[in-house]
C-alpha positions, -999 to 999 in steps of 0.1 A, spaced: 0 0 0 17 33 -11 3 49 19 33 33 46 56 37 21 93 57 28 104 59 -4 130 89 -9 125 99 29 156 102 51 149 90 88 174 100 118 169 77 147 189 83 174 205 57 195 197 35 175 227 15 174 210 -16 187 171 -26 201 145 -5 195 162 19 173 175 -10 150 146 -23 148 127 8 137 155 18 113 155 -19 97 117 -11 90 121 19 76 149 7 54 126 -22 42 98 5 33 124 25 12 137 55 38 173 61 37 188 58 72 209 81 92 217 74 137 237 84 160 249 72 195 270 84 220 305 73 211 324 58 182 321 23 200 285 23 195 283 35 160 307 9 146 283 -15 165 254 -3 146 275 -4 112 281 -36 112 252 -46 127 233 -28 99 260 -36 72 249 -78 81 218 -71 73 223 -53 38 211 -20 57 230 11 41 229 34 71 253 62 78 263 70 113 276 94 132 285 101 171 268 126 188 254 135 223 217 143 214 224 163 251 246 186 239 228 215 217 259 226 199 268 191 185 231 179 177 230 215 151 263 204 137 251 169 132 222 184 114 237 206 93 258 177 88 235 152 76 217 186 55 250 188 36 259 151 27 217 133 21 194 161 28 171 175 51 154 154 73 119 134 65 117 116 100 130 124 132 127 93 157 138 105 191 148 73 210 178 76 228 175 71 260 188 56 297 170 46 328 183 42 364 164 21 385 172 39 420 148 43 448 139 78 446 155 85 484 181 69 475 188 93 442 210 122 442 201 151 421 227 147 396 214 112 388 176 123 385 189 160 362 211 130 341 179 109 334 158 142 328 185 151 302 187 122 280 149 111 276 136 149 279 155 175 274 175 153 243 140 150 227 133 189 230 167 198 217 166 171 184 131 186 175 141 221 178 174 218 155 150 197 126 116 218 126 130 248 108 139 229 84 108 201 78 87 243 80 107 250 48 102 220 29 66 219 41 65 184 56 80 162 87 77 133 111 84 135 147 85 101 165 89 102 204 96 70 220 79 79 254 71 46 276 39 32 293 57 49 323 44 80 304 10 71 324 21 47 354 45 50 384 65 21 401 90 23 424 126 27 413 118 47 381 111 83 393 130 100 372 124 78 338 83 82 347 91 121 354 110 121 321 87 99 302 54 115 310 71 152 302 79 133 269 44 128 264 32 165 271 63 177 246 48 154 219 16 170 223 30 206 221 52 197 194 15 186 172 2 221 186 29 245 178 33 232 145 7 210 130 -4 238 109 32 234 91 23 197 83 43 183 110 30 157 127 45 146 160 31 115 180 50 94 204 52 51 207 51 37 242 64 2 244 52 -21 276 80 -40 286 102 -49 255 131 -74 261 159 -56 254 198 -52 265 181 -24 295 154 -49 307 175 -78 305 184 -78 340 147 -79 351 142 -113 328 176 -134 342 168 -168 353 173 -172 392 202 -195 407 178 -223 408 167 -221 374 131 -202 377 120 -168 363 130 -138 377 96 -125 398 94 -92 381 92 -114 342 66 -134 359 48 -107 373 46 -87 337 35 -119 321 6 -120 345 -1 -84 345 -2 -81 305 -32 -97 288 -11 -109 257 12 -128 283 44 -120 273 73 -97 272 69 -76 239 99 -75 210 114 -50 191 97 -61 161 65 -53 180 72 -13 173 82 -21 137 48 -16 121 35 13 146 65 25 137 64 28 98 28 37 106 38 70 123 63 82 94 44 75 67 17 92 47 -12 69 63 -9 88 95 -8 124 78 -43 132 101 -29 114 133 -12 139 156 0 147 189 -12 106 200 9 89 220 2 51 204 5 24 234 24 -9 224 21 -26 255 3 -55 251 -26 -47 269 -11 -42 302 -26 2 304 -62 -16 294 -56 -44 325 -67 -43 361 -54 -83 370 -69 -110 374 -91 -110 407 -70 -132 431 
């Protein structure tokens, strides 16, 4: 359907040097976009090279703190120069630290609030001008299910996560009339690298308690992949979601619609 096609679009993902960003870059690839990422050192973006080059995936990358205001208009000017102005912005770089919240300092809470907030703020701001001029753009925000719900531990990624959310929104109202749309994906829990430690098998041999209490808590009864965001993903940057904007689309398996089970 020509509708989720990419085709001549250039996407930056950032982070994306493995999990959810590699698997949103490989869909876009397969529906035509050219792809461009980022990450935070030149470790990481040989990682994602050849990690895309296996897969037949040209993508450039570059290294880049999405933090640092300065180096993000650089990038962007840089990837203006040598492919073109930006189609598809997918702001998904981000870190978590699972902390009690009395047992946080400051610094560690402002760090969190940096990367999944501020980061997103700061990418936006340095493509808009450009996507205003060429009279079209796609703004992705990878906010969270934590973007609704607290738990203990993740103060900071909820605080971050939910201010995500309200940015996504302001983002559709400050410039929808441009033709920028700007919605947000927020994975459930997605077994990844971050969320490994929360699925290791115990000494003797069972599940961790936290992977066997998301199981039970999401009606689809498992952990969700990174090929899970794939289509939501395409969804988002293509021309089939030109009237969809400032929506924050929940990949979660079920788990915001889910009360439990009555014990």
């Amino acid at each position: 359907m020509k509708a989720f096609s990419l085709e001549g679009k250039i996407a930056w993902i950032t982070g994306a040097s493995y999990g959810i960003g590699f698997a949103i870059a490989e869909a876009f690839h397969a529906a035509g976009a050219t792809i461009v990422f980022n990450d935070i050192n030149q470790e990481l973006v040989d990682r994602g090279l050849n990690s895309y080059a296996e897969k037949g995936i040209p993508a450039r990358g570059y290294v880049c703190d999405v933090t640092d205001e300065d180096a993000v208009k650089a990038l962007v000017k840089t990837i203006e120069r040598e492919i073109g102005v930006i189609d598809i912005l997918v702001n998904n770089a981000g870190i978590i630290r699972r902390i009690p919240m009395t047992e946080m300092s400051a610094a560690e809470f402002r760090k969190v609030i940096d990367v999944d907030l501020n980061a997103p703020f700061i990418c936006a701001k340095a493509v808009i001008p450009a996507m205003i001029e060429k009279g079209h753009g796609k703004i992705i925000n990878i906010c969270s299910m934590m973007s609704e719900l607290g738990r203990e531990t993740v103060s900071a990624y909820a605080a971050a996560k939910g201010g995500l959310k309200m940015l996504t929104r302001n983002i559709c109202s400050e410039y929808g009339g441009h033709n920028i749309q700007c919605n947000g994906i927020g994975p459930g829990y997605i077994a990844t690298p971050q969320t490994a430690p929360l699925r290791e098998r115990q000494p003797d041999g069972s599940r961790h308690p936290f992977d066997q209490f998301i199981v039970a808590k999401t009606p689809a009864a498992r952990w969700g992949t990174t090929d899970d965001l794939q289509g939501p993903a395409v969804f988002l940057a293509s021309d089939a979601s030109n009237f969809v904007n400032g929506h924050i689309l929940y990949v979660d398996g079920g788990i915001l619609a889910y009360i439990g089970k009555q014990p």
